[in-house]
BAFI-3210 file (N, C-alpha, C; in Angstrom, 3 decimals, decimal comma, padded with zeros to 6 digits):
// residues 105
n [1|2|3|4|5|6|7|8|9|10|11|12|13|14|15|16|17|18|19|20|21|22|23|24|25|26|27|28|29|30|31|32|33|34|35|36|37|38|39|40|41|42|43|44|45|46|47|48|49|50|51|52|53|54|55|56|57|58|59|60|61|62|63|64|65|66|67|68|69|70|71|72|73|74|75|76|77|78|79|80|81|82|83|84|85|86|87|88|89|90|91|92|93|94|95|96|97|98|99|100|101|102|103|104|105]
n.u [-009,993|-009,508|-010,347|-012,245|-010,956|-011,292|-013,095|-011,719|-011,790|-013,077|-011,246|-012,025|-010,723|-010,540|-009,694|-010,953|-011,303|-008,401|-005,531|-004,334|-003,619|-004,196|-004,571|-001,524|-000,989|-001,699|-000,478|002,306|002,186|004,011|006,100|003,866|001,653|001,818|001,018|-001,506|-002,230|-002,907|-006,003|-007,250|-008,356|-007,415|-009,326|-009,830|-007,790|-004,559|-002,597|-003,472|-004,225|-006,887|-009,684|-011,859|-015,141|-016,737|-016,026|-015,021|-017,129|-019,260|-017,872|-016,587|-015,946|-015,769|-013,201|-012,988|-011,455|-011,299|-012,779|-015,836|-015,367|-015,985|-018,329|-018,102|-016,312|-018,115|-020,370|-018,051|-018,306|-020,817|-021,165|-019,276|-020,029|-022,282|-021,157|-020,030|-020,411|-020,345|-019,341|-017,311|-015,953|-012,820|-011,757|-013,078|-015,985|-018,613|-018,928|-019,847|-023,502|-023,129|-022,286|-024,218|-026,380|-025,068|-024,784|-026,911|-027,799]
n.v [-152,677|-149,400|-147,553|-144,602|-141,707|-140,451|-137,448|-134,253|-132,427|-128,891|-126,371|-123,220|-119,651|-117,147|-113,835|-111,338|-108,668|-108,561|-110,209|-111,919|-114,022|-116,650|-117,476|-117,591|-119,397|-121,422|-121,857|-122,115|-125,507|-125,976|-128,483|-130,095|-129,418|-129,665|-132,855|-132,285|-131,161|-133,940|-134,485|-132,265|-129,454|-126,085|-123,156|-120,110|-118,712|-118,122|-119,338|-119,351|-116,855|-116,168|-113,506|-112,982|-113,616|-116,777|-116,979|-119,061|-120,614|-122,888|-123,812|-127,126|-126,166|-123,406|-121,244|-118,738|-116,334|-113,821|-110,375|-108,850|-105,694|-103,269|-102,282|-103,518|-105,467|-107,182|-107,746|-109,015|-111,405|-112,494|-112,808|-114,822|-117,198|-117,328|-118,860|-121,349|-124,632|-125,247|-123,599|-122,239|-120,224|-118,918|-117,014|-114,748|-115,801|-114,127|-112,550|-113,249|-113,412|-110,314|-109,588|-110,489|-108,926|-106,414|-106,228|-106,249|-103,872]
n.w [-028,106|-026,912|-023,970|-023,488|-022,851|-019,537|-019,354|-018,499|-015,776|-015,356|-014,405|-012,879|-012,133|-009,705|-008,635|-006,462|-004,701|-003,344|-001,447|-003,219|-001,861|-001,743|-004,799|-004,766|-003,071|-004,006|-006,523|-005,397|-005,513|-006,865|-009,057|-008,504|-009,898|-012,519|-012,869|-011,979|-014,149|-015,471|-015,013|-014,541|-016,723|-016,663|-016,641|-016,688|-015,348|-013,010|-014,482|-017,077|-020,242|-020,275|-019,754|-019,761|-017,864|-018,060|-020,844|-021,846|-021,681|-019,771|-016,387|-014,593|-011,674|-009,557|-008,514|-006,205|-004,660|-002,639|-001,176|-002,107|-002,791|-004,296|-006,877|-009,609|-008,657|-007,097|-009,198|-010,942|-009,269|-009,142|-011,577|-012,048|-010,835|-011,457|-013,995|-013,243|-012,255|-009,490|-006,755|-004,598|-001,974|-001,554|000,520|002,640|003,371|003,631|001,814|-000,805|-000,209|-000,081|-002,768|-004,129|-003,368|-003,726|-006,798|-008,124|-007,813]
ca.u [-010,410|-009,233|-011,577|-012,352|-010,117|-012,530|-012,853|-010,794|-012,345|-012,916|-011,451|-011,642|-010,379|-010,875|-009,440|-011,579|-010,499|-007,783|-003,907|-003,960|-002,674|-004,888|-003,639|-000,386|-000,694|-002,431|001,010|003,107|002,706|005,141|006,442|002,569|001,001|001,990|000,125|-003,000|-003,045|-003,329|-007,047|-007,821|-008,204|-007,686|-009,957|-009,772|-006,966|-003,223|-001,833|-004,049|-004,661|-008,330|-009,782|-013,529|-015,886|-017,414|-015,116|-014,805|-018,496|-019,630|-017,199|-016,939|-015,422|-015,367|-012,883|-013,230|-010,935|-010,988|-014,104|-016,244|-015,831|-016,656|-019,844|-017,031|-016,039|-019,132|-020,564|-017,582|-018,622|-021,920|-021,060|-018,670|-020,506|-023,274|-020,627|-019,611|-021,308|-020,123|-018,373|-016,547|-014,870|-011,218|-011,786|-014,301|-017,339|-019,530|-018,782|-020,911|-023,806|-022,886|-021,906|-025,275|-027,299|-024,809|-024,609|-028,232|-028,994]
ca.v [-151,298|-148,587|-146,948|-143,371|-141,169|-139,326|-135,979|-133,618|-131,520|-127,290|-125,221|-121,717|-118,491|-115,531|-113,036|-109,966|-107,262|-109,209|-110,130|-112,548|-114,621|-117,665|-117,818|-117,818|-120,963|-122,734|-121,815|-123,124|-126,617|-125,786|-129,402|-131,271|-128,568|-131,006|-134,109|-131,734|-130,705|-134,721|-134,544|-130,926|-128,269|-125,010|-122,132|-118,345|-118,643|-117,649|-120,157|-118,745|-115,768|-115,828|-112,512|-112,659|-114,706|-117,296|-116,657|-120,255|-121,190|-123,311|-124,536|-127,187|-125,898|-122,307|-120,951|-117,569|-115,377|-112,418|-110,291|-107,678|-104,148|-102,412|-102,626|-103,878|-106,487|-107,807|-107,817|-110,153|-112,648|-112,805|-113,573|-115,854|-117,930|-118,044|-120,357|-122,467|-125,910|-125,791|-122,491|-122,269|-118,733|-119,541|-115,837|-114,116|-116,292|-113,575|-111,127|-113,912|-112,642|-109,054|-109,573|-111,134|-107,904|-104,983|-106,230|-106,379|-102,574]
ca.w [-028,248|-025,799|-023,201|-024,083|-021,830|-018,945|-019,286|-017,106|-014,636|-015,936|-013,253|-013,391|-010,548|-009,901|-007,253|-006,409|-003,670|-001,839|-001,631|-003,948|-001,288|-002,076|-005,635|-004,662|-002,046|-005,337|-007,658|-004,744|-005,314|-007,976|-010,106|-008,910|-010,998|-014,097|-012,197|-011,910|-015,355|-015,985|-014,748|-014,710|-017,632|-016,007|-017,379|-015,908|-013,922|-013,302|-015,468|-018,408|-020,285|-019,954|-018,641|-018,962|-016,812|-019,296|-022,087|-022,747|-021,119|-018,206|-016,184|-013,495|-010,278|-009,778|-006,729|-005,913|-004,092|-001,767|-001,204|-003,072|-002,206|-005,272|-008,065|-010,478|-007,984|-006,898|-010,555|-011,391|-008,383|-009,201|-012,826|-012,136|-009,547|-012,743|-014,783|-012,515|-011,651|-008,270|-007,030|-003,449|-001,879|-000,513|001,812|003,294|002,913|003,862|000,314|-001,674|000,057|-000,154|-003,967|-004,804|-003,069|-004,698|-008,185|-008,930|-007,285]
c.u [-010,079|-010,194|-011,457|-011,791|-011,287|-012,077|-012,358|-012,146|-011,752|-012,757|-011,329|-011,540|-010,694|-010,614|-010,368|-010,498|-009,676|-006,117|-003,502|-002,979|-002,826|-003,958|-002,183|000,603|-000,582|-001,029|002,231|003,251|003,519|004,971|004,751|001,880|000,804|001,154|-000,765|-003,127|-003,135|-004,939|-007,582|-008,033|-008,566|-008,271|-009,322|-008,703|-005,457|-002,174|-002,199|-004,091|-005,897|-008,538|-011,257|-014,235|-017,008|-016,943|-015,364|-016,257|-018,254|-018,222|-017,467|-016,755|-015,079|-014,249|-012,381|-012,753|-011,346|-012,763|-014,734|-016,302|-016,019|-017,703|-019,372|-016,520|-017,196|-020,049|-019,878|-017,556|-019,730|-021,648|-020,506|-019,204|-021,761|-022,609|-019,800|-020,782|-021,784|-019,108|-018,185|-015,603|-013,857|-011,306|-012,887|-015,691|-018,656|-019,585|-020,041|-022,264|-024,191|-022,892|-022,882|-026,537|-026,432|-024,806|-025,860|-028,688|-028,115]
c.v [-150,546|-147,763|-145,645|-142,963|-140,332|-137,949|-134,949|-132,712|-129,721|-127,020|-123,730|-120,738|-117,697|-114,570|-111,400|-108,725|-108,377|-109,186|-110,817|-114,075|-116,056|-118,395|-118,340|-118,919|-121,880|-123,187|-122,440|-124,437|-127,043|-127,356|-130,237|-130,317|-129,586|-132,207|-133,606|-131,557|-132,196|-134,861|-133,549|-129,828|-127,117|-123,793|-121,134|-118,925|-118,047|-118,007|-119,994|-117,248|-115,170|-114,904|-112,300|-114,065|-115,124|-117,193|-117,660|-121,459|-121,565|-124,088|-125,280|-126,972|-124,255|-121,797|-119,490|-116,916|-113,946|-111,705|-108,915|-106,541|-102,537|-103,137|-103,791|-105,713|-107,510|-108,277|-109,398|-111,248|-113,211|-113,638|-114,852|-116,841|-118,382|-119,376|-121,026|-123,661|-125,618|-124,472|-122,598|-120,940|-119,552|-118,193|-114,989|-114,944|-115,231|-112,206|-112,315|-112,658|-111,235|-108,356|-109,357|-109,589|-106,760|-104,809|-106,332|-104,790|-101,515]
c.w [-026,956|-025,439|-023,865|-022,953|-020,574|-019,016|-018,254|-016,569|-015,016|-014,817|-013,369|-011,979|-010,773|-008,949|-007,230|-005,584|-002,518|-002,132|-002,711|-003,541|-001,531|-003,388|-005,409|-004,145|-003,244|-005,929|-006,591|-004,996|-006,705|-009,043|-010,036|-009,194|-012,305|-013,927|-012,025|-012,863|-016,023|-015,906|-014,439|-015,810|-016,781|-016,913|-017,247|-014,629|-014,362|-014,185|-016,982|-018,342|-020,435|-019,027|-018,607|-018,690|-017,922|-020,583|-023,133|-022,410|-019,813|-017,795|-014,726|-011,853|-010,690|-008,324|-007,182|-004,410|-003,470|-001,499|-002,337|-002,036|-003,316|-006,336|-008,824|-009,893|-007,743|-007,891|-011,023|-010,491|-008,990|-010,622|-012,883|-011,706|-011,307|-013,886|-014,832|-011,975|-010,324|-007,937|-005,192|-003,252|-000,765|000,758|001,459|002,544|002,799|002,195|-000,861|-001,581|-000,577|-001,625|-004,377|-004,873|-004,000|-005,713|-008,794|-008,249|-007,974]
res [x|x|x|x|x|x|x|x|x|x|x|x|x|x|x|x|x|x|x|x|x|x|x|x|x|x|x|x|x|x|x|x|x|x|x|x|x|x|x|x|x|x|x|x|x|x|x|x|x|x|x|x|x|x|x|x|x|x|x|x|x|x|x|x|x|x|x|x|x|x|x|x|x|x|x|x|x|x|x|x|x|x|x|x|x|x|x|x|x|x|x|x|x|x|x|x|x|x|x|x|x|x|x|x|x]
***
């Protein structure tokens, strides 16, 4: 009998107010993209056409781009950061924070 396969790992992105420069490192590692999607399902990200936060539910790794400098922006941190396991900002650590206080006032 064959093992049951383990389940990949949900990642999902998200760039707010920034260059997009983050993303762009990610899509660099060009051909081992294919060797990540053996143990990853990517959600909300560049490689999909997923555009709202939670679309497809919880996921487990959230990485979160750039910082909030509008309602709009900070709104979609906060949300996002809600359905993710485990969520991590690639720039400006300090917009979390900032996100968490403007999107609830």
């Amino acid at each position: 009998m064959k093992a049951k396969p383990a389940a990949k790992l949900k990642v999902a992105t998200t760039s707010l107010a920034g260059c997009f420069g983050c993303h762009m490192s990610f899509l660099a590692i060009d051909e081992r993209l294919l060797d990540l999607v053996e143990v990853v399902q990517f959600d909300r990200s560049p490689l999909t056409d997923i555009k709202e936060v939670g679309a497809s539910g919880m996921c487990d790794l959230g990485l979160i781009e750039g910082g909030c400098a509008t309602p709009r922006t900070c709104t979609c941190c906060v949300n996002f950061a809600r359905t993710a396991r485990f969520s991590s900002l690639w720039a400006r650590a300090p917009s979390m924070v900032a996100c968490r206080r403007n999107a609830t006032t």
